[in-house]
C-alpha positions in Angstrom: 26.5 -15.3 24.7 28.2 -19.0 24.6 28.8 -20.3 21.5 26.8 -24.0 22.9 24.5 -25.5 24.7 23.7 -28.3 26.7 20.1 -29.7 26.1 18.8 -33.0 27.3 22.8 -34.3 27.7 23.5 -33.0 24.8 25.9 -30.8 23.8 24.8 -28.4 20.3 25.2 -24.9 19.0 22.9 -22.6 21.0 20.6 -22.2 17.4 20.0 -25.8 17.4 18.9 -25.5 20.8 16.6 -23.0 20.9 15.2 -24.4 17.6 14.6 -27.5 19.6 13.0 -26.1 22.2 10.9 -24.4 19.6 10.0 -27.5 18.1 8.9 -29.3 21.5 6.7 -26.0 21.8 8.7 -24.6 25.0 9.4 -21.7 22.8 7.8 -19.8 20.1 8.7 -20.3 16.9 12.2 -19.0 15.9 13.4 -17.8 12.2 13.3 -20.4 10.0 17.8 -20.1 9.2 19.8 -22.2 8.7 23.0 -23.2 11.3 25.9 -21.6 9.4 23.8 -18.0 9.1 23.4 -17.9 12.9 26.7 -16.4 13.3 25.6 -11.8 12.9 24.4 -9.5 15.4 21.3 -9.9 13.8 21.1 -13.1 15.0 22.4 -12.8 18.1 20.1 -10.2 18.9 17.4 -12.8 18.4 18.7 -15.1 20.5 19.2 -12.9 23.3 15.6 -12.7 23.1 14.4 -15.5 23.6 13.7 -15.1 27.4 10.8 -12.6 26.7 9.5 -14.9 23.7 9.3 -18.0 26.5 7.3 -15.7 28.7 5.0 -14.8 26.1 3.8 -18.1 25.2 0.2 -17.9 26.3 -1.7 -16.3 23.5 -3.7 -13.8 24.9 -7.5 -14.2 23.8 -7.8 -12.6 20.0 -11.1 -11.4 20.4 -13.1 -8.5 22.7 -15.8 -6.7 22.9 -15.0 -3.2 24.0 -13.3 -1.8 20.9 -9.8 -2.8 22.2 -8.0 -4.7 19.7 -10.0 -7.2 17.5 -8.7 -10.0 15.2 -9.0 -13.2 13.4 -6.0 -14.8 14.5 -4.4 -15.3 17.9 -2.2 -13.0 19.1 0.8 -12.5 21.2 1.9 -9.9 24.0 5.4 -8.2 23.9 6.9 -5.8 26.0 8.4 -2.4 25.4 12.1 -1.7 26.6 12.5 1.5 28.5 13.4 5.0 26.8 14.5 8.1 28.2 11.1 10.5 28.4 12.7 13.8 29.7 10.7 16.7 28.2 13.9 18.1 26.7 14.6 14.5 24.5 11.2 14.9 23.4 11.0 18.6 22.2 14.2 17.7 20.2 12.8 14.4 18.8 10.2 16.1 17.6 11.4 19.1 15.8 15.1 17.1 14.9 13.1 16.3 10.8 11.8 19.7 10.8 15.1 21.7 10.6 14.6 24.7 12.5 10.6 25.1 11.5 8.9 27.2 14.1 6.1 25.7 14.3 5.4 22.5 12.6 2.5 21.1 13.7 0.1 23.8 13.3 -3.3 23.6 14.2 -2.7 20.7 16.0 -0.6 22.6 18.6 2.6 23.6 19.8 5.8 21.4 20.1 5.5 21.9 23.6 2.1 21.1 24.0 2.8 18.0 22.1 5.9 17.0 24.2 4.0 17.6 27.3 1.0 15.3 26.3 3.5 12.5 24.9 5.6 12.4 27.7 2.6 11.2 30.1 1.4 9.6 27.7 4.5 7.1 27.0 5.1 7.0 30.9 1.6 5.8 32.0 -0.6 4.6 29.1 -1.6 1.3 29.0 -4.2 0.9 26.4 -4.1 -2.7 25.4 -5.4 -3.2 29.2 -4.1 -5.6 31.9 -1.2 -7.5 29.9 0.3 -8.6 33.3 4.0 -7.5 32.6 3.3 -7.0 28.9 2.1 -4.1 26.6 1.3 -4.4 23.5 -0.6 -7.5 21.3 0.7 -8.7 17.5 -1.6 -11.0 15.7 0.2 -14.6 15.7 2.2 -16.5 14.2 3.9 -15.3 11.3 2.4 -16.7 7.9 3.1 -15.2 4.7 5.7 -13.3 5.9 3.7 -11.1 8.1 1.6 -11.1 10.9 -1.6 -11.6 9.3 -1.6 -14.3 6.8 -4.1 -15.1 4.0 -7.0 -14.0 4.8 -6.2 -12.7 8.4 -7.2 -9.3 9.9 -6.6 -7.4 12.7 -8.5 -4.1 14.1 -6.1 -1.5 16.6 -7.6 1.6 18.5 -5.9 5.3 17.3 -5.0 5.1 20.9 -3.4 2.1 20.8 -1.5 2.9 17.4 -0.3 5.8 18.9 1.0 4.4 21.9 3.0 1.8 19.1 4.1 4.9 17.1 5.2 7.0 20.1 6.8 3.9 21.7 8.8 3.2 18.6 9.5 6.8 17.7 11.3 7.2 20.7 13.2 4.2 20.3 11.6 1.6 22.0 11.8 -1.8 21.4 9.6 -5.2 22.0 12.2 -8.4 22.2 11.3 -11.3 20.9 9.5 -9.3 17.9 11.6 -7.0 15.9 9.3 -5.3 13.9 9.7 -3.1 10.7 8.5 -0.5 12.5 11.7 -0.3 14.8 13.8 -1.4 12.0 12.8 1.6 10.1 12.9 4.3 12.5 16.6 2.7 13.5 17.2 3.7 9.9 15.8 7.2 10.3 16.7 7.9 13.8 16.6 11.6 13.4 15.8 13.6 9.7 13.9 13.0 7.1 10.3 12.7 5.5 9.3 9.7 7.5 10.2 11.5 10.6 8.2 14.5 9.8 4.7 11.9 9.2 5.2 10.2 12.6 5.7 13.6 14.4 2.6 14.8 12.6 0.8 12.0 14.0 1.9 12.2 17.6 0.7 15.6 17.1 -2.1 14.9 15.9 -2.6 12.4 18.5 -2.1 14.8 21.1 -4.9 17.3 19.9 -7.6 14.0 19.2 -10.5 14.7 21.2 -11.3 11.3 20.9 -8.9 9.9 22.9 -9.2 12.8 25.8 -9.9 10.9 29.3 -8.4 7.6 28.2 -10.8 7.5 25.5 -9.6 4.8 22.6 -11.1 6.6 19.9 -12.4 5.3 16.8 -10.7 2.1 15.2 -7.9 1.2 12.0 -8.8 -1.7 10.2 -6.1 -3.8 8.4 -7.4 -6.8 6.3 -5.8 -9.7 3.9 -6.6 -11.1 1.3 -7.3 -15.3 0.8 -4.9 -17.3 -1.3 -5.5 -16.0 -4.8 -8.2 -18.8 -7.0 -6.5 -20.6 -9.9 -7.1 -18.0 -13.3 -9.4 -20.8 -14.5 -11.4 -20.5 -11.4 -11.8 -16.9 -12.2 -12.6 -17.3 -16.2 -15.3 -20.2 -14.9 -17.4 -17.1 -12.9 -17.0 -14.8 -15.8 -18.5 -17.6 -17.8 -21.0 -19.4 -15.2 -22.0 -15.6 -14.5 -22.4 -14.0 -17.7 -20.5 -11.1 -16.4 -21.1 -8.0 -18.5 -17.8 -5.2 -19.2 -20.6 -3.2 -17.7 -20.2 -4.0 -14.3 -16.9 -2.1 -14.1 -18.9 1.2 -14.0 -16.0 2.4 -15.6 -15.4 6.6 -15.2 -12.7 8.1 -16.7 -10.6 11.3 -15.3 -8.5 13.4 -17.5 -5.7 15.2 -15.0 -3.6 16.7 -17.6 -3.6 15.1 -21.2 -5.4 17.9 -22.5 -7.2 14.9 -24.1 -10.8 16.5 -22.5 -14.3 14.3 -22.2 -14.0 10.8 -23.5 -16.6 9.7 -26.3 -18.8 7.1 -24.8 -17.0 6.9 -21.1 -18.9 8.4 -17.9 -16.4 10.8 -16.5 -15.3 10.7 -12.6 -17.7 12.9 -10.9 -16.1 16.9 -10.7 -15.4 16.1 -6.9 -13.0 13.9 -7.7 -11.4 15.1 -11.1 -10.2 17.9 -11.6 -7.4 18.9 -13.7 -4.2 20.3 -12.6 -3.1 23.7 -13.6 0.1 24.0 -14.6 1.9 24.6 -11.5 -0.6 23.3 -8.8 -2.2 19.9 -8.2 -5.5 19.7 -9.3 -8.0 17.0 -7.9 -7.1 13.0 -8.4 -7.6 9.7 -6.2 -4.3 10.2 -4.3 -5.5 14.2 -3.5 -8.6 12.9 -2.8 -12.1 14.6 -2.9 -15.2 12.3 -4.1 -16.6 10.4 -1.1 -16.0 6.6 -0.2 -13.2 6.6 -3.0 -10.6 4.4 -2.1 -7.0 5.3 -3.4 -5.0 2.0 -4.6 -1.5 2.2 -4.3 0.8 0.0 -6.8 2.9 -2.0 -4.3 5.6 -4.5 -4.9 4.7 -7.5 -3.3 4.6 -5.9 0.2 3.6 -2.1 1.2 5.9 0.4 1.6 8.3 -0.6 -1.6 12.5 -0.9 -1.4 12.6 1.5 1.5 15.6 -0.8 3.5 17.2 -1.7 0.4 18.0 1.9 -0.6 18.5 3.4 2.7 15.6 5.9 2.2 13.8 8.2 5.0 12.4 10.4 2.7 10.2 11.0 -0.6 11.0 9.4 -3.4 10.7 6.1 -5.5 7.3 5.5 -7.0 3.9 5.8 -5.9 4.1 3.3 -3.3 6.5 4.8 -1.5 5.5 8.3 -1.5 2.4 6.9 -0.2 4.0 5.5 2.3 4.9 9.1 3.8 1.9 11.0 3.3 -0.7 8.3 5.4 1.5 7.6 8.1 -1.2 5.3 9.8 -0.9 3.0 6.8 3.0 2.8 7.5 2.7 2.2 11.4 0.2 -0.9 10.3 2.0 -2.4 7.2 5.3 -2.2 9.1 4.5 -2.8 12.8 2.4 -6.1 11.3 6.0 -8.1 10.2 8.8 -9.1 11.4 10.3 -10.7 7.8 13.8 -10.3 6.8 14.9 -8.4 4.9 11.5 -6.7 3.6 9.2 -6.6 6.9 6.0 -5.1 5.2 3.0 -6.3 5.1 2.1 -8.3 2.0 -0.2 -7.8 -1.0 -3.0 -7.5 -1.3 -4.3 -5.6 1.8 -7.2 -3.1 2.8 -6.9 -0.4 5.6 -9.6 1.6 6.4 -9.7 4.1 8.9 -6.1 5.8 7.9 -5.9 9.4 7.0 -4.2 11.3 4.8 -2.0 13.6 6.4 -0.5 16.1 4.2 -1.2 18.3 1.0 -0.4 18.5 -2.8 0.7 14.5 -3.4 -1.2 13.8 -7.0 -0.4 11.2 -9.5 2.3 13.5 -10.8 4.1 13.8 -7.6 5.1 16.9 -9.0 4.3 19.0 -5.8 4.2 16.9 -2.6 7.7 18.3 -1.4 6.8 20.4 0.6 4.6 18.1 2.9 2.7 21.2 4.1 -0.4 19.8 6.7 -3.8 19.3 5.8 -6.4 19.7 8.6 -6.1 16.5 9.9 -9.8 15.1 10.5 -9.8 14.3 14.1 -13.4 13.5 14.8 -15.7 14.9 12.0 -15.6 12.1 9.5 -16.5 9.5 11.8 -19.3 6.7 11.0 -20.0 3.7 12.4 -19.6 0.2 10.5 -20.1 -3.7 11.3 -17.1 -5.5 12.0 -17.3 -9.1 13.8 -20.6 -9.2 14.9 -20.5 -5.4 16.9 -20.8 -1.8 15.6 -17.4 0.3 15.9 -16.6 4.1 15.4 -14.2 4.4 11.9 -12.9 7.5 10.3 -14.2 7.2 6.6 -12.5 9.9 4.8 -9.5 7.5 2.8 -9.7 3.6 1.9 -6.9 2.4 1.1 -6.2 -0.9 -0.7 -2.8 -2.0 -1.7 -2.1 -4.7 -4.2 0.4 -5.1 -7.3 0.5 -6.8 -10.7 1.9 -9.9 -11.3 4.6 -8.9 -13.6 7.9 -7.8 -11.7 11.5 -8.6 -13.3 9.2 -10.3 -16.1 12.3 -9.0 -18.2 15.9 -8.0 -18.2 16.2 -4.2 -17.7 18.4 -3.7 -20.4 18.8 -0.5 -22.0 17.3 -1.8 -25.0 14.4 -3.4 -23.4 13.6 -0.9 -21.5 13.1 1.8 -24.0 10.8 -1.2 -25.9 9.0 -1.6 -22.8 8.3 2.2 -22.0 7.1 2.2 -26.1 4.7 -0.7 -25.5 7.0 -2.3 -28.1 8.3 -5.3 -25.8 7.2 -8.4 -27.1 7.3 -9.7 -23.5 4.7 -7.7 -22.6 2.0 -9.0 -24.4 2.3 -12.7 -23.7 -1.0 -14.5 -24.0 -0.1 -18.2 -22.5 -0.3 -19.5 -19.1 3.0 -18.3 -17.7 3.5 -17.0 -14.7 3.6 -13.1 -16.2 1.2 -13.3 -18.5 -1.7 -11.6 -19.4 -3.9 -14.0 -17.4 -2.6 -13.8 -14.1 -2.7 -9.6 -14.3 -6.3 -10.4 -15.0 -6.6 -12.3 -11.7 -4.2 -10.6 -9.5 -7.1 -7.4 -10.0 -10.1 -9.6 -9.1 -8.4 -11.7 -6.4 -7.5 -7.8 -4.8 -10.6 -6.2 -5.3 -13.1 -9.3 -5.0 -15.3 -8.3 -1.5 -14.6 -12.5 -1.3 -11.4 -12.6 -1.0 -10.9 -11.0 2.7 -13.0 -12.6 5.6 -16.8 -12.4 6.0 -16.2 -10.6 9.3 -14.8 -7.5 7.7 -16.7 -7.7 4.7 -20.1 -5.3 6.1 -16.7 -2.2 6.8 -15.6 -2.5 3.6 -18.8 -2.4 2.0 -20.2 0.5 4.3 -17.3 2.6 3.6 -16.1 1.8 0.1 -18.4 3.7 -3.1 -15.7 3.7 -5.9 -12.3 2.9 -6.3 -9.6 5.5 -8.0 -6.7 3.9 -10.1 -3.9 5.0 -12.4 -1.5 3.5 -14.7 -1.4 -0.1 -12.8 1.0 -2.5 -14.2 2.5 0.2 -16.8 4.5 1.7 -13.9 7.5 0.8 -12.9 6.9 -2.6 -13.6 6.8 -1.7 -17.0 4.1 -3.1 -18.7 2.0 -2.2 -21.9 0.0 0.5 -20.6 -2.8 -0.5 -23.3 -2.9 -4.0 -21.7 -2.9 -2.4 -18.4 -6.1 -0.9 -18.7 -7.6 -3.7 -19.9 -6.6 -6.0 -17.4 -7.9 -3.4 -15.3 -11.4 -3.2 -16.6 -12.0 -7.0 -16.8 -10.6 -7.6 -13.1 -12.7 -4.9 -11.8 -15.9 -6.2 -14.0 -15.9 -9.5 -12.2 -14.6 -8.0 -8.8 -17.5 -5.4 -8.7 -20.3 -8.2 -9.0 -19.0 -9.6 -5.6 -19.9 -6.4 -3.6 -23.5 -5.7 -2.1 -24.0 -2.7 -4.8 -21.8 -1.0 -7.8 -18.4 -0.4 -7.1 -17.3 2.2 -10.4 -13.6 2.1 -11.5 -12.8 5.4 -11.5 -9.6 5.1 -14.3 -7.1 8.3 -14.4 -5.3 9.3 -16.7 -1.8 10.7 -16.7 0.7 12.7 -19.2 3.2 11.9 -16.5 2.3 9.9 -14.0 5.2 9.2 -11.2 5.9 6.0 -12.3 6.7 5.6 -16.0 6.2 9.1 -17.4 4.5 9.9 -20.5 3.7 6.0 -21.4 0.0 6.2 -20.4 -0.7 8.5 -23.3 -0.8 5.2 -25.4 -4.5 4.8 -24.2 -5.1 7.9 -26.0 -5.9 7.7 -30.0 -3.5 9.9 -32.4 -3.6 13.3 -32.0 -4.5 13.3 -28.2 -1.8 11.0 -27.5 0.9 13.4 -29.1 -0.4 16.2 -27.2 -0.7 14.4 -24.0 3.4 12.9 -24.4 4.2 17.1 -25.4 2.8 18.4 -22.5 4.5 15.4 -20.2 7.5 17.2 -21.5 7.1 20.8 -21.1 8.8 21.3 -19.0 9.7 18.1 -17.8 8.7 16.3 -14.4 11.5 17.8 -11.6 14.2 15.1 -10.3 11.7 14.7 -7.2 8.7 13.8 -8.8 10.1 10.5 -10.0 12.4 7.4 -9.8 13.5 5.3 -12.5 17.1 3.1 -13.2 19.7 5.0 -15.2 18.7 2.7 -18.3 15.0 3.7 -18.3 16.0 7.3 -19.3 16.0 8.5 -22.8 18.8 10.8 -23.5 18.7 11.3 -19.6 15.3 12.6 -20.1 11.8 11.1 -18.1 9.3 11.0 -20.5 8.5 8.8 -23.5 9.2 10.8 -26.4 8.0 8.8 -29.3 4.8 10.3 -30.8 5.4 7.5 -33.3 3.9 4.6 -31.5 0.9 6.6 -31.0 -2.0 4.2 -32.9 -5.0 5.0 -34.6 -7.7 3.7 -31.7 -8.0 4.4 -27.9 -9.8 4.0 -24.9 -12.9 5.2 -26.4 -13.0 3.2 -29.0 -12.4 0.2 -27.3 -15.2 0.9 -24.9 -17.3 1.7 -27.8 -16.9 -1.5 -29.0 -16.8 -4.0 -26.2 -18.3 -2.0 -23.2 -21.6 -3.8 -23.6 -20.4 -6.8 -24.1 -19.5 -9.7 -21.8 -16.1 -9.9 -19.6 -15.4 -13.6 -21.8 -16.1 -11.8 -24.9 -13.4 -9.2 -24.6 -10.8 -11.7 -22.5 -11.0 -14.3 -25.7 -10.3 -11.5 -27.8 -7.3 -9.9 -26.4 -6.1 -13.4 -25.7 -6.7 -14.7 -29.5 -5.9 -11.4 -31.2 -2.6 -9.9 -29.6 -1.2 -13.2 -29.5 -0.6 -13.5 -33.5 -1.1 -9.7 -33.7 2.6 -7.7 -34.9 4.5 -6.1 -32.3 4.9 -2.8 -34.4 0.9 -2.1 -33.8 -0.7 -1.1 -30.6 -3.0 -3.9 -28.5 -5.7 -1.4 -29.0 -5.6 -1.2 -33.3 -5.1 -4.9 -33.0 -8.2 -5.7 -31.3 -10.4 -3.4 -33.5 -8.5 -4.2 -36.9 
């Protein structure tokens, strides 16, 4: 590697060069650095790829009708470096995260059976077709800091995302593209929870009847949203329309206040709610249960949460993240589709649809997803058939999945102090009512741009529809984001009044709640009135949530304890109550109120005794 170049007659660092070259369009696009941070391994690594990238100019045509890859954007072939595929390497790859377990896979068949099926399979497959001396397609260019950009979506094969996962579990790379996906298993080469998901899905892969005989089996769906409308654009439909609170089809679930049925709230249909015992999960939207339920998962503002910056190849952090282990499809997706530095995840918000999840006992709680014991991976019983693009494709239907945050991260200083106001709803950040860029406003439209049928492209629109019912939530924006869980809800129900009138039929918010939830313990009891709400922060605390069930930062803790422990700030009114009172009303009705009302209301009361004083 010289440390210059000659280009044209004249002589510049190699960087400037190759970004030259870029510019006249000889090359495809490099990373947007600057000279002086061209000087790592990183770096160099990059520019020592830049051979394959010149080859791979041509896009390849984005489009097909056989099944085989599908997208709205163009897209650009890479090649896989060569890995060792000697039967013994693979045995121990595959059982290296499962410590001496006999016989991990289960149903879904022996190690050896799994080796032997994986080592043809990364030695001959080619299911992305004739790529001439390329293998596998990424949707291009780069935009948003991902592969798909506003509004862009892209549809793989389970054969072709196995060939990515078993090509990157083994170490394989693509030059010219250094994905997330090889940047993460370089972190977890060997051990840990991550491991365990991807060897589950090779296995799992190995056993799918759908892809015997070269089959490609059904497809994975992965779809972005547009740029998110301005929040007057959103507060003009809810006025133009006459939207009604009613359109939420709000149902509410409790897991494990002890609160029991809500006055004058539908509960979530028994399939999907029931409560957990005290030492086993019961039924939630991350267990799943009721039918066409998609589970949301409260991202930061990619998938997949701080995985590089904390080093972390196993369970832990907050509901993001654990997500992130037990639907291992998701993760192949969110991090094969970017490249960014130094987060390359997929952005928010995002569908996928056709992922599975792969393992038992994750709830809301967390409190019993360590042992990552196997479900019975659906293979080929849950398949259905949706529109997508103009044809009719094959699509496992058992877990939606839609990934989106609030718009309220580092809205503070994480003080000691303000932390322990902010986990009390006591914050008076929290409940600002202007137009800034955390306010309660923009939590209002960061729901409806996520969950507006609208916002993602008309071609993908007839899936989602066909295979989404009812959407299951928890505490979003009261986790570790910390916001006032009372303000969460409501932000919720308005967003998801005006998303829901986009969609073909009703799409009910099925609304959880938690006595300690994995993010935030014990803070969502504030939705409940009084004497529920003391019961529900009791039980949060007896006994408490284990060490694994939760992260927070050493100044969220209170006498180095999880959950909230003031029964004090529990108010008079709750969720009930405020759907008694503005549940038949219009979406404008209740937004003007929260907006007028909490603004001048006193910190010391709840948002919920404010808006019913």
């Amino acid at each position: 590697l010289t440390k210059s170049v000659h280009l044209c007659g004249f002589k510049m660092s190699l960087f400037t060069g190759l970004r030259t070259l870029a510019l006249l369009g000889v090359v495809s696009a490099l990373p947007d650095l600057p000279d002086d941070e061209c000087n790592d391994d990183n770096c160099a690594l990059r520019l020592l790829q830049i051979p394959n990238l010149i080859q791979a100019k041509q896009p390849v045509p984005a489009t097909s009708t056989s099944g085989v890859y599908l997208s709205n954007k163009a897209s650009m072939a890479f090649k896989w470096t060569a890995v060792p595929t000697s039967l013994r390497r693979i045995k121990r790859k595959l059982r290296e995260p499962f410590e001496g377990k006999e016989n991990p896979f289960g149903h879904l068949g022996s190690v050896d059976d799994v080796a032997a099926w994986l080592k043809t399979f990364i030695e001959n497959d080619k299911p992305f077709g004739d790529l001439g001396n390329k293998d596998v397609l990424v949707p291009w260019p780069e935009q948003d800091d991902d592969q798909l950009g506003h509004g862009g979506w892209v549809a793989y094969s389970r054969r072709q995302l196995c060939h990515i996962t078993a090509k990157s579990f083994f170490g394989a790379e693509t030059p010219g593209y250094n994905s997330g996906l090889r940047r993460l298993m370089k972190m977890c080469p060997r051990k840990g929870d991550f491991r365990k998901a991807f060897a589950s899905l090779l296995a799992a892969c190995s056993a799918d009847p759908t892809l015997a005989n070269g089959g490609q089996g059904p497809i994975l769906l992965t779809a972005k949203a547009n740029v998110a409308p301005s929040v007057q654009e959103v507060k003009d439909k809810a006025t133009a329309e006459s939207v009604q609170m009613s359109s939420a089809g709000l149902r509410v679930c409790d897991y494990d206040t002890g609160a029991g049925p809500l006055e004058n709230v539908d509960p979530v249909p028994a399939e999907g709610c029931q409560p957990r015992p005290y030492d086993a999960p019961g039924v939630d939207f991350m267990i799943g249960g009721l039918k066409g339920q998609a589970t949301q998962d409260i991202s930061a503002s990619w998938f997949g949460g701080y995985l590089f910056d904390a080093g972390a190849c196993g369970l832990g952090g907050g509901q993001d993240e654990r997500l992130s282990v037990y639907f291992p499809e998701v993760t192949v997706l969110a991090y094969f589709l970017s490249q960014s530095h130094p987060f390359p995840q997929l952005r928010q918000p995002a569908w996928f649809l056709g992922a599975r999840n792969f393992f038992k006992t994750l709830d809301g709680t967390a409190r019993f997803d360590s042992s990552m014991e196997l479900v019975d991976v659906p293979l080929d019983n849950d398949l259905v058939e949706v529109p997508l693009a103009g044809a009719t494709y094959k699509i496992s239907s058992s877990r939606p999945f839609v990934v989106f945050m609030s718009e309220s991260q580092a809205f503070f200083e994480e003080s000691m102090v303000n932390l322990h106001l902010a986990r009390r709803n006591r914050l008076p950040a929290q409940r600002d009512m202007g137009t800034g860029k955390w306010s309660f406003e923009k939590q209002v439209r960061a729901w409806y741009r996520s969950m507006a049928l609208t916002s993602y492209d008309e071609d993908v629109q007839p899936a989602l529809t066909s295979l989404v019912s009812s959407l299951g939530a928890g505490p979003w924006l009261a986790g570790l984001w910390w916001g006032d869980s009372q303000l969460g809800f409501l932000a919720v129900w308005l967003g998801q009044a005006l998303a829901a009138t986009t969609w073909n039929a009703p799409l009910p918010l099925d609304y959880y709640i938690y006595s300690d939830f994995t993010e935030n313990p014990g803070n969502q009891c504030y939705v409940l009135p009084g004497a529920a709400c003391e019961e529900c922060i009791r039980r949060c605390a007896d006994p408490d949530p284990p060490k694994s069930a939760y992260w927070m930062p050493d100044n969220a803790y209170f006498q180095w304890r999880p959950c909230v422990p003031d029964k004090s700030v529990c108010g008079a009114k709750g969720i009930s109550d405020i759907v008694a009172a503005y549940g038949s009303g219009s979406v404008m009705d209740l937004w003007q109120a929260i907006e007028s009302k909490v603004k001048d209301g006193p910190i010391s009361s709840n948002v919920f005794d404010i808006l019913l004083s």
